[in-house]
C-alpha positions as CSV (number, residue, x, y, z in Angstrom):
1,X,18.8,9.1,21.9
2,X,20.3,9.9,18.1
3,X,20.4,13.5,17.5
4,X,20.0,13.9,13.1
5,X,20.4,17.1,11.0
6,X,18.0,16.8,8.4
7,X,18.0,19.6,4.8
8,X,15.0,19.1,2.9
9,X,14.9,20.9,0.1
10,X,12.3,21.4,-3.3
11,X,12.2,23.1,-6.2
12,X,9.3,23.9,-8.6
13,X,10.3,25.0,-11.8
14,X,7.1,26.4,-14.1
15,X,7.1,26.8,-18.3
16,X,5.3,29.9,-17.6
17,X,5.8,32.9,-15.3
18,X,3.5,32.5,-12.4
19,X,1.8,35.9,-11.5
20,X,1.3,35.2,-7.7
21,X,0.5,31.9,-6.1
22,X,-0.7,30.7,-2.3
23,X,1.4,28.4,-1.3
24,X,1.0,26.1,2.0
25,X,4.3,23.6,3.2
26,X,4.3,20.9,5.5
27,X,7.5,19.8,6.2
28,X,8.4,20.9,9.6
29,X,8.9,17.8,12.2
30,X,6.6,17.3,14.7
31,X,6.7,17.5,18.5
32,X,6.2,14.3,20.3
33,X,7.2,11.9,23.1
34,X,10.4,10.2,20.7
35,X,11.2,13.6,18.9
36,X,12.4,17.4,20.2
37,X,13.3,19.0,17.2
38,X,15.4,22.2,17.4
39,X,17.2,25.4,15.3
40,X,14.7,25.0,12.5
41,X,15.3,27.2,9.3
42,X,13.0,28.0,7.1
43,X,14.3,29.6,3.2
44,X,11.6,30.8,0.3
45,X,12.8,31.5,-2.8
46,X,11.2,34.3,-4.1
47,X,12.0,35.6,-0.3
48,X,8.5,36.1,0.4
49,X,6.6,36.7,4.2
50,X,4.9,33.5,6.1
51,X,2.5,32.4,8.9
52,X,2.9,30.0,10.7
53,X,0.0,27.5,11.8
54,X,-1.6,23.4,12.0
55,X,-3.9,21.6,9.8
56,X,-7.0,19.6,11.6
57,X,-4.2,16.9,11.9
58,X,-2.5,19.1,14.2
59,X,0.9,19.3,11.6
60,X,2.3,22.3,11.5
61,X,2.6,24.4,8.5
62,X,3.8,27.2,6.3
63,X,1.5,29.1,4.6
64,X,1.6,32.7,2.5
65,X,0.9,34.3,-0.7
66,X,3.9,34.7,-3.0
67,X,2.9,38.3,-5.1
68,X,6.5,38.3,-6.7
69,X,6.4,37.3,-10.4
70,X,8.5,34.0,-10.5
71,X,9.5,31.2,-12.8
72,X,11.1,29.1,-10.0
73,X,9.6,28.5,-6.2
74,X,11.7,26.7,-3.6
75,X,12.1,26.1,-0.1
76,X,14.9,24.5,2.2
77,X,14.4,23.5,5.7
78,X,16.9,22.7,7.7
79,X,17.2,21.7,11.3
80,X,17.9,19.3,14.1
81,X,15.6,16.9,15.9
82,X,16.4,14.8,18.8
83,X,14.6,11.2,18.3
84,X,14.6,7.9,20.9
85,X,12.9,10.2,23.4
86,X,10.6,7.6,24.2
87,X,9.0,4.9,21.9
88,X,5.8,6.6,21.7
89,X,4.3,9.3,19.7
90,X,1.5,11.1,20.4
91,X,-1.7,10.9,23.1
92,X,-4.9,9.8,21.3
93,X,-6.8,12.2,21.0
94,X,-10.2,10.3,21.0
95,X,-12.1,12.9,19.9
96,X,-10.5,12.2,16.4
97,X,-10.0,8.4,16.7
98,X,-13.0,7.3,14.6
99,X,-11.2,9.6,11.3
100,X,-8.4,6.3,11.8
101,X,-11.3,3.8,11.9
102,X,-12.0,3.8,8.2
103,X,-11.0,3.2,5.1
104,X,-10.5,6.5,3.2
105,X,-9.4,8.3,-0.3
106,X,-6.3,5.9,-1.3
107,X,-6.0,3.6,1.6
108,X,-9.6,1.9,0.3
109,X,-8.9,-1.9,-0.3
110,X,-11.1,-3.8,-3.1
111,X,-11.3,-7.6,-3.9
112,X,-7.4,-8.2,-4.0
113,X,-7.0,-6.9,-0.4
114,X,-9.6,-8.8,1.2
115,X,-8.7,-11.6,-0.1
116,X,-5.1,-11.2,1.1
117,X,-6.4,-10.6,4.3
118,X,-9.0,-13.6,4.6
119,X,-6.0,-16.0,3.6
120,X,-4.1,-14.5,6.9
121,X,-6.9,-14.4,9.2
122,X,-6.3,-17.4,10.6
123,X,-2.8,-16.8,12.0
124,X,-3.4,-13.5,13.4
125,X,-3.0,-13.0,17.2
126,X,-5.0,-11.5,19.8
127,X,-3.2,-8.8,20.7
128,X,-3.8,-5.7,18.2
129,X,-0.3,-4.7,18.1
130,X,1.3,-8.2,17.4
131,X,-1.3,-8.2,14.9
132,X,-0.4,-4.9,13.6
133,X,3.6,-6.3,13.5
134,X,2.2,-10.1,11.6
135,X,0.8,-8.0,9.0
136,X,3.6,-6.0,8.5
137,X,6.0,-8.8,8.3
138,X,4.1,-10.7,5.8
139,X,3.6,-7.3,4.2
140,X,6.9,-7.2,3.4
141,X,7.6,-10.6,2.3
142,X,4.6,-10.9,-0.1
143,X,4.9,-7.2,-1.7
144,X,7.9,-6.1,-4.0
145,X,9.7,-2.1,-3.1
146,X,10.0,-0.9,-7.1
147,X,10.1,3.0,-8.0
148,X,8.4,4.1,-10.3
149,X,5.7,1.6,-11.0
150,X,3.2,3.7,-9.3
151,X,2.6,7.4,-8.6
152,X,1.1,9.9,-5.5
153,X,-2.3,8.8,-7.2
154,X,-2.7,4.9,-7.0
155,X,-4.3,3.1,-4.3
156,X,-3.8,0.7,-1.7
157,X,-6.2,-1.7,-4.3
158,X,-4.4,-0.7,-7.7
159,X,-0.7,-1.4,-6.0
160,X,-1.7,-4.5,-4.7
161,X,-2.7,-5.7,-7.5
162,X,0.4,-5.0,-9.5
163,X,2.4,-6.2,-6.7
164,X,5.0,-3.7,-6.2
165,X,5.3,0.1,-5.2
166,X,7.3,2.3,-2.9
167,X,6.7,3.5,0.7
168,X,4.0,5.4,0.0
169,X,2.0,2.3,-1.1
170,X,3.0,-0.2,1.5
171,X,1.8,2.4,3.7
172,X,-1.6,2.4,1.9
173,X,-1.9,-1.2,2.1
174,X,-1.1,-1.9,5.4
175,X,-3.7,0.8,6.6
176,X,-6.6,-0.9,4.7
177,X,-5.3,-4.4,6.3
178,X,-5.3,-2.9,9.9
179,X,-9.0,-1.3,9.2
180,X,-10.5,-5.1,8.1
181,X,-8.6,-5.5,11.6
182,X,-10.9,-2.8,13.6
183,X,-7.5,-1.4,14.1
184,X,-7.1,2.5,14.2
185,X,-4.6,3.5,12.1
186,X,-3.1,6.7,10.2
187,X,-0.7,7.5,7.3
188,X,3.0,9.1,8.4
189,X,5.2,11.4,6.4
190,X,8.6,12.2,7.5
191,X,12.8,11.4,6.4
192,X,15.2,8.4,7.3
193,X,19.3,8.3,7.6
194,X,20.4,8.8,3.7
195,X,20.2,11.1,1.0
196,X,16.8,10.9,-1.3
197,X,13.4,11.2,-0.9
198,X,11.1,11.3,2.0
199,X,9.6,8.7,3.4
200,X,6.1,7.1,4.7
201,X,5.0,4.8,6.7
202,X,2.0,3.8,9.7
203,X,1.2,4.4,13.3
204,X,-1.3,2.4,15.1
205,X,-3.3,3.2,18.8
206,X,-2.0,0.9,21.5
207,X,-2.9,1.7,25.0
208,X,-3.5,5.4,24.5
209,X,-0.7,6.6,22.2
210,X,0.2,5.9,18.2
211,X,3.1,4.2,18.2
212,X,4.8,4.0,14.2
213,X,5.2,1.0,12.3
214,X,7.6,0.6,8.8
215,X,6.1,-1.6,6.5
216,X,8.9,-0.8,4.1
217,X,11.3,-2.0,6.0
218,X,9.5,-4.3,8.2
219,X,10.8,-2.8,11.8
220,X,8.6,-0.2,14.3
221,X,9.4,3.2,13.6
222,X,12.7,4.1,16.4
223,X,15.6,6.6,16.6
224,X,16.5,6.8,12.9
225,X,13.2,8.5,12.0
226,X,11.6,12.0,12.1
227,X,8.5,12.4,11.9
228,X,6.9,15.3,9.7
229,X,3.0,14.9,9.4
230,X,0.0,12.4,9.5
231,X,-3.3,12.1,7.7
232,X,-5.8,9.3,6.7
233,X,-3.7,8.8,3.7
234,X,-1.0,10.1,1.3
235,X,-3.3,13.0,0.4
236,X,-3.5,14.1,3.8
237,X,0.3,15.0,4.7
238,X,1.4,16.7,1.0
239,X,4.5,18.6,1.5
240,X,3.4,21.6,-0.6
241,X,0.5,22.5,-2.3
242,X,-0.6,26.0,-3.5
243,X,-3.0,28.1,-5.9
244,X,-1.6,29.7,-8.6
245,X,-2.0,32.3,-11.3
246,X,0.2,31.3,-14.5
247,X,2.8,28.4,-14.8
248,X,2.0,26.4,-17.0
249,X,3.3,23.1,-17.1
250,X,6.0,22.1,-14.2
251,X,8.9,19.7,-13.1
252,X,9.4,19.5,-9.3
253,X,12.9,18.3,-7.7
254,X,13.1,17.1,-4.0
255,X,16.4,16.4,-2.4
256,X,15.9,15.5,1.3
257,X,19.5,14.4,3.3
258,X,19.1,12.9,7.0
259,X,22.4,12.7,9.2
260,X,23.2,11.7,12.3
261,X,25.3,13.4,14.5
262,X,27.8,11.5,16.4
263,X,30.4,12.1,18.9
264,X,33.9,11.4,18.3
C-alpha cells in the first residue's frame, strides 16, 4: 500500500469578462478496491457554492453556476488517496458492459488499425487478459510518446497513422485493438508520481472486475496511480467543462503534482 498526496490545480483565463457560467469538474478520485482516498479539498476561484454528484459513469463530480462577473476561473484539489488496496478496480456492472463493447466517438479505428491488428492476430493468446497485456506491449514498441503532435480532438485512426501521440492516444488505440478483440474495455483518467499533466490510460473486464492497463508505459495500472474517472473515450472523463455567457477567447493552465508519502 503507497499512500500519495496529489494538488491538481487549473486555471482559465478569458479575453473577455464572463457574465456567469455553469461549470461541471471531474477531478475527484474514485473509490475502488486499490484506492481509499481521504481529506479531499475542494477551492473555486470566484468562491462560488457547489453540489456535489456522479455522471452515468458513476464519477463523481462538481457542478454549480458561477453568477460572479470574472475574468479568471480556477479550481485546486487537493487530497490524499491510499492506492495497492487490492489490484482490482471496480465490480462490473453488467448492466453497462455492452457501452465497453464498441467502438465509440475517438476510440473508432479505420483501415490503419485493422490492419495493425490483422498482422498481430496470429500471435495472440487465448486468454483475454494476456491478450489485453500482448497488445499493450507491442503497443508500445510500434508507437512513438511525442507532445504535441496531436490534440483532445484526434482519434485512435488519425494518431495511428501519424505514429506518435501522448497518453491520451495510446489509450485510444489500444481500446479500438481490444474491441476487434471482443474485449470490453473503457478509457481512464487520473495522475501518476511527478509534476505535469494528468494522465490516461485503459481498464479491461477480467473475471468480474476492470482491472487497468498503461499502454504508455507498458505496465498494469498498480500503487503509483489514482484513478479519477472513466468513459468510452477521452470525451467521456473531461476534467471541466461549463456554459458560459462572455469570454471570449481563452488559455487554460493545468499543473497536477503526485507525491508519495513515505516514512522515514
Amino acid at each position: 500500500m503507497k499512500k500519495l498526496t496529489f494538488d491538481y490545480y487549473m486555471q482559465i483565463d478569458y479575453s473577455e469578462t464572463v457574465s456567469s457560467c455553469h461549470f461541471t469538474i471531474k477531478c475527484l478520485p474514485k473509490e475502488t478496491l486499490r484506492q481509499r482516498a481521504e481529506n479531499v479539498k475542494v477551492l473555486l476561484s470566484p468562491d462560488v457554492p457547489y453540489n456535489m454528484g456522479r455522471d452515468s459513469f458513476g464519477n463523481a463530480q462538481i457542478y454549480g453556476w458561477d453568477d460572479v462577473a470574472h475574468t479568471t476561473f480556477s479550481f485546486r484539489i487537493t487530497g490524499d488517496v491510499y492506492t495497492g488496496l487490492d489490484r482490482r478496480e471496480e465490480q462490473i456492472d453488467e448492466d453497462m458492459l455492452a457501452v465497453f463493447r464498441h467502438p465509440h466517438g475517438l476510440n473508432r479505428a479505420g483501415e490503419g488499425l485493422f490492419a495493425y491488428h490483422e498482422k498481430l492476430a496470429g500471435e495472440l493468446q487465448a486468454d483475454a487478459y494476456e491478450r489485453a497485456l500482448f497488445l499493450t506491449h507491442r503497443l508500445h514498441e510500434d508507437f512513438v510518446y511525442e507532445k504535441g503532435c496531436t490534440d483532445v480532438g484526434t482519434t485512435a485512426e488519425e494518431a495511428w497513422k501519424l505514429g506518435r501521440g501522448v497518453c491520451q492516444d495510446y489509450a485510444h488505440i489500444l481500446i479500438a485493438l481490444l474491441h476487434m478483440e471482443g474485449i470490453p474495455a473503457r478509457y481512464v483518467t487520473g495522475m501518476i508520481p511527478g509534476e505535469g499533466a494528468s494522465h490516461a490510460w485503459v481498464e479491461i473486464a477480467k473475471d468480474g472486475f476492470w482491472y487497468g492497463i498503461d499502454p504508455t508505459n507498458d505496465i498494469p495500472a498498480g500503487d503509483d496511480y489514482i484513478k479519477i474517472g472513466v468513459g468510452r473515450d477521452a470525451a467521456d472523463c473531461l476534467i471541466n467543462r461549463g456554459i458560459m455567457h462572455g469570454g471570449g477567447s481563452q488559455t487554460q493552465v493545468v499543473r497536477v503534482s503526485v507525491n508519495e508519502e513515505r516514512k522515514d
